[in-house]
C-alpha positions in Angstrom: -69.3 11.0 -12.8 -71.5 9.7 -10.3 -69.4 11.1 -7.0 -70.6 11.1 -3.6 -68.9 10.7 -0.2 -70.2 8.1 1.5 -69.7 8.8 4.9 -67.2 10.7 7.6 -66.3 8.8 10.0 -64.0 9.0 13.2 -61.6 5.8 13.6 -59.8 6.2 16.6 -58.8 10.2 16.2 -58.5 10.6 12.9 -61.2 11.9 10.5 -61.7 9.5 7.7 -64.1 10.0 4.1 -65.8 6.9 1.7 -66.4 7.9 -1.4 -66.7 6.5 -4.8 -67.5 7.4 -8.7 -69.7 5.1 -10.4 -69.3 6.1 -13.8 -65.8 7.8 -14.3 -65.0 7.3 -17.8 -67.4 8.3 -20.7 -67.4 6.0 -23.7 -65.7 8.9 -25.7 -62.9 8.8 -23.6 -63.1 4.9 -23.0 -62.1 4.2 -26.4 -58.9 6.4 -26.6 -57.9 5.2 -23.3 -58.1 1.6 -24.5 -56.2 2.4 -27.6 -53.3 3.6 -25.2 -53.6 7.8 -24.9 -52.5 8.7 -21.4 -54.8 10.4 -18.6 -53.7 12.1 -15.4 -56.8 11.7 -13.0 -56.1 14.3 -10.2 -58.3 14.2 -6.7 -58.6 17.0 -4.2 -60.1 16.3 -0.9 -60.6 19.0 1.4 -61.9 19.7 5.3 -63.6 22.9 5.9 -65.3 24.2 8.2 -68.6 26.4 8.1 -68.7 30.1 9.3 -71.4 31.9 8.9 -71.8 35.3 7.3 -68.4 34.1 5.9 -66.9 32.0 3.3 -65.7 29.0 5.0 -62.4 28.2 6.0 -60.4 25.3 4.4 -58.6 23.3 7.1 -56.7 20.7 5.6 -56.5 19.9 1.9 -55.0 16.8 0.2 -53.9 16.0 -3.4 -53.3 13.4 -5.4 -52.0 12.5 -8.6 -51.9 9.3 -10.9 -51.5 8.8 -14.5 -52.9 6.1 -16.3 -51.7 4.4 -19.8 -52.9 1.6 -21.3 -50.0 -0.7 -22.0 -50.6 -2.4 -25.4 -47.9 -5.0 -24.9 -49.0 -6.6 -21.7 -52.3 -5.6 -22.2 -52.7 -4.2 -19.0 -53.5 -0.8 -17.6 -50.1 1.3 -15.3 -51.3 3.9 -13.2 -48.3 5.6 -11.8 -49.0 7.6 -8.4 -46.8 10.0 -6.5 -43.2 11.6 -7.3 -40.4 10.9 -4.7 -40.4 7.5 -5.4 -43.5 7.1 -7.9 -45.5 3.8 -7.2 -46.4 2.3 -10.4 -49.2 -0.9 -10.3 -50.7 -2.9 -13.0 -54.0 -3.9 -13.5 -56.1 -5.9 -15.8 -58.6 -3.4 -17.5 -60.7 -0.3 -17.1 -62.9 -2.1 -14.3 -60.2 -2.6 -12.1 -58.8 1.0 -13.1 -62.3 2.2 -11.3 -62.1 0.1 -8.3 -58.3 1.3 -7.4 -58.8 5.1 -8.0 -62.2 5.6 -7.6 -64.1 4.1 -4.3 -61.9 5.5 -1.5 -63.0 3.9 2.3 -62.1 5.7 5.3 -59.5 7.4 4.1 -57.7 9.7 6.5 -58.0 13.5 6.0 -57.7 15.1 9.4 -57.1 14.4 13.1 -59.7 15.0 15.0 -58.1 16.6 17.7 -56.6 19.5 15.0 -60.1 20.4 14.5 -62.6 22.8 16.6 -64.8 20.0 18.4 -67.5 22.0 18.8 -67.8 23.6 15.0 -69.3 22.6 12.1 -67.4 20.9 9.2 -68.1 18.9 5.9 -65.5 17.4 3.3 -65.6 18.4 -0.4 -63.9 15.9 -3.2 -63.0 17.2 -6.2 -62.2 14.5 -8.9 -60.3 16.0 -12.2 -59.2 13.5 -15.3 -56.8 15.1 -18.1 -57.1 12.8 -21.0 -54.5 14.5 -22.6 -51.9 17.1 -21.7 -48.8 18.7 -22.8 -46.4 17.3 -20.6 -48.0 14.0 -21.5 -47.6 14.9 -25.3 -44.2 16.3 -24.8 -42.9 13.1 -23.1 -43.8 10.8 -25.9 -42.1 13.2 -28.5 -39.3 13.6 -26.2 -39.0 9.4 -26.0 -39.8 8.7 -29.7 -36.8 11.8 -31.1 -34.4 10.2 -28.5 -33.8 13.7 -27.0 -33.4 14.3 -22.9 -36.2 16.0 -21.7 -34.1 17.3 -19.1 -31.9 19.3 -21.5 -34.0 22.1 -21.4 -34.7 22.6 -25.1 -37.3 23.3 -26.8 -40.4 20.7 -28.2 -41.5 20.9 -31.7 -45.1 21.9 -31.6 -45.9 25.0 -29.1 -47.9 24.5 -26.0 -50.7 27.2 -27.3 -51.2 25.2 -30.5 -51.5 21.9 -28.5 -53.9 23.0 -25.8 -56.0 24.0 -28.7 -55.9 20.7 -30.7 -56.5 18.9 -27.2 -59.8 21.2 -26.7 -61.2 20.7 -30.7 -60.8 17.2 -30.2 -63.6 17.3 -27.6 -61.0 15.4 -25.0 -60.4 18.1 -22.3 -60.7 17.8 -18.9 -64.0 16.2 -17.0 -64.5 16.8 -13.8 -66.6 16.7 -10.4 -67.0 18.0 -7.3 -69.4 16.7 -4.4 -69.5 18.3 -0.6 -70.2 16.0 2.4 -73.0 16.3 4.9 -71.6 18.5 8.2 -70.2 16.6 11.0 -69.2 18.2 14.1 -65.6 16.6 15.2 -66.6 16.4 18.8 -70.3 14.6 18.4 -68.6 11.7 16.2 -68.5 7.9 17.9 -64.7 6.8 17.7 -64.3 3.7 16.4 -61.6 1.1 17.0 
């Protein structure tokens, strides 16, 4: 995918993280995404800091969710973020679909004074995209029989058989994961 973090920088006393994916989407998966199958594109960004002769210690972790369709009738792209309320945004193509998920300046991750001064840290982003899953799949077949999905019965084809159909079709999950350089909280310049 092209991800690396960019820098980590201290802005007044919170710990903030650039980074960006150049080259997201595969044509294999461009093409299906154009044609209007949905993708849940999931990031994970966590602080840790080193030990050593240990594993090291995750400090904070954050998580975010967005699904993105391709709407056929507007001909735009709806990336839906977040639950309680979910924030839903249009934009023009897959271009713009990389610039708003994908390049992420000084985003906040920690306060600086939650975390030992003096030790070593570095932040790790983990970018997962679903092209295809069966919630996703069980939605549309929920909206297209007319049925509630919250009725609690039960969807035609079984989960097992549609994991394995999503895997044969050589559309399962891509992801990436990139670690910072250290930083020690303590030795980084605030800035305004």
């Amino acid at each position: 995918m092209g991800l690396a973090i960019d820098a980590v920088e201290r802005v007044g006393n919170a710990i903030c993280v650039s980074y960006h994916a150049d080259q997201p989407f595969t044509p294999r998966l461009e093409d299906p995404l154009l044609r209007g199958m949905p993708a849940t594109i999931t990031f994970e960004v966590g602080v840790w800091r080193k030990r050593s002769l240990w594993f090291d210690k995750l400090v904070v972790a954050y998580r975010s969710e967005h699904k993105v369709a391709f709407d056929p009738w507007a001909k735009n792209f709806r990336i839906r973020s977040g639950l309680n309320p979910p924030l839903t945004r249009s934009v023009a193509n897959l271009d713009s679909v990389r610039a708003t998920l994908f390049a992420a300046r000084r985003l906040p991750v920690a306060l600086a004074s939650t975390l030992d001064s003096t030790a070593a840290h570095y932040v790790s982003v983990k970018i997962v995209i679903r092209p295809l899953s069966a919630d996703d799949l069980g939605e549309i077949e929920d909206w297209l029989s007319g049925s509630d999905p919250n009725d609690g019965g039960d969807r035609g084809l079984p989960a097992y058989l549609l994991e394995w159909a999503v895997k044969l079709s050589g559309l399962g999950d891509r992801s990436a994961l990139a670690k910072g350089p250290r930083f020690v909280p303590g030795l980084l310049d605030p800035e305004p």
